[in-house]
N, C-alpha and C positions, 0 to 999 in steps of 0.2 A: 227879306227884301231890304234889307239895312246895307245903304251906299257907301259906308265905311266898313264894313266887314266885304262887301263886294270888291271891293277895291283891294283890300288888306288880303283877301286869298286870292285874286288876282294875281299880283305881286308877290308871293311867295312860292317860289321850286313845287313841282311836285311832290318831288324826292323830299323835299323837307317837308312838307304838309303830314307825307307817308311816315316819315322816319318820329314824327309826334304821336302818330294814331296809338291806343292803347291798346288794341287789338290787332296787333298784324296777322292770325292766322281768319279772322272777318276781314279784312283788308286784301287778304291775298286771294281766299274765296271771289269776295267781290269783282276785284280784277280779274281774275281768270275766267269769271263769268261775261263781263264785259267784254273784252275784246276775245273771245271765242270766235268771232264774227268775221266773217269768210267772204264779204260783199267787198268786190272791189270797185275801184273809180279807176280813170283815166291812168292817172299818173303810175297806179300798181299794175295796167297792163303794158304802159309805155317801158319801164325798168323792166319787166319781165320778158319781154318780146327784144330790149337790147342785152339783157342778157345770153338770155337761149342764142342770140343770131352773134355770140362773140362779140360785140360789138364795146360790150364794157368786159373786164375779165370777173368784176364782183359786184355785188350787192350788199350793202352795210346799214345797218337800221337798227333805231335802240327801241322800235315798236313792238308790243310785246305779242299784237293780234295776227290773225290767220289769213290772209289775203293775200299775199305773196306764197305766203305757202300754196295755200290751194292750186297756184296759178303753175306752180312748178312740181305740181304732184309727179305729171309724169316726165317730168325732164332728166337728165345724166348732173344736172347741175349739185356740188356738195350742198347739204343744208344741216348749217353749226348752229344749234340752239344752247345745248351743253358742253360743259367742258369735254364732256367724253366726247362729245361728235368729233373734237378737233384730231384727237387719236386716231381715229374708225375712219380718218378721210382716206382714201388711196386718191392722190393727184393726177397716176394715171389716167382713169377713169370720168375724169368730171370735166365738165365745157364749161365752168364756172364757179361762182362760191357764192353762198348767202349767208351772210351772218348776223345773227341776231346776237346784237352785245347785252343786252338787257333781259334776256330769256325770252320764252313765248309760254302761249296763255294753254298748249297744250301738253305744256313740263311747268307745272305748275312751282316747283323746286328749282327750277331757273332762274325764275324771277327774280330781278334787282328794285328795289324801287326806296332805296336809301341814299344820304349822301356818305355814308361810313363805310 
């Protein structure tokens, strides 16, 4: 409860917060635990619903949680988590693109969460 350390991690990057931790494989645990989480709000069914309907041609999110995904489980739409996803696209096939530039919490080996 100290108003200058509150403040002082405030203002500091994630990615930098992350990139000091001394433990990154407790770090990456930890995230991949957090955002496992699959509850969406508004906003994650409004992107998903202008997707599906063509309406936007992609979806771009440096988020690393489950919520868009789940939303497009059963859709034609590509979904890039790993560098390999961008291989294994056939363009033919897809009514859109999601991409997660930052990995997701269920490629736990994805995950970026550094500034380096």
């Amino acid at each position: 409860s100290n108003p200058f350390l509150a403040k002082f991690y405030k203002d500091i990057p994630f990615e930098a917060l992350m990139e000091n931790c001394p433990n990154k494989t407790n770090a990456l645990k930890v995230l991949t635990k957090v955002f496992s989480t699959k509850k969406s709000n508004k906003i994650h069914r409004l992107l998903v619903d202008r997707l599906i309907k063509k309406e936007i041609a992609a979806l771009i999110t440096p988020n690393y949680d489950m919520t868009i995904d789940q939303r497009l489980e059963r859709s034609a739409c590509a979904k890039i988590k790993t560098k390999d996803d961008i291989w294994q696209m056939d363009q033919q096939k897809v009514d859109g693109v999601y991409y997660k530039i930052h990995g997701s919490a269920d490629h736990p080996d994805s995950i970026i969460f550094t500034l380096s």
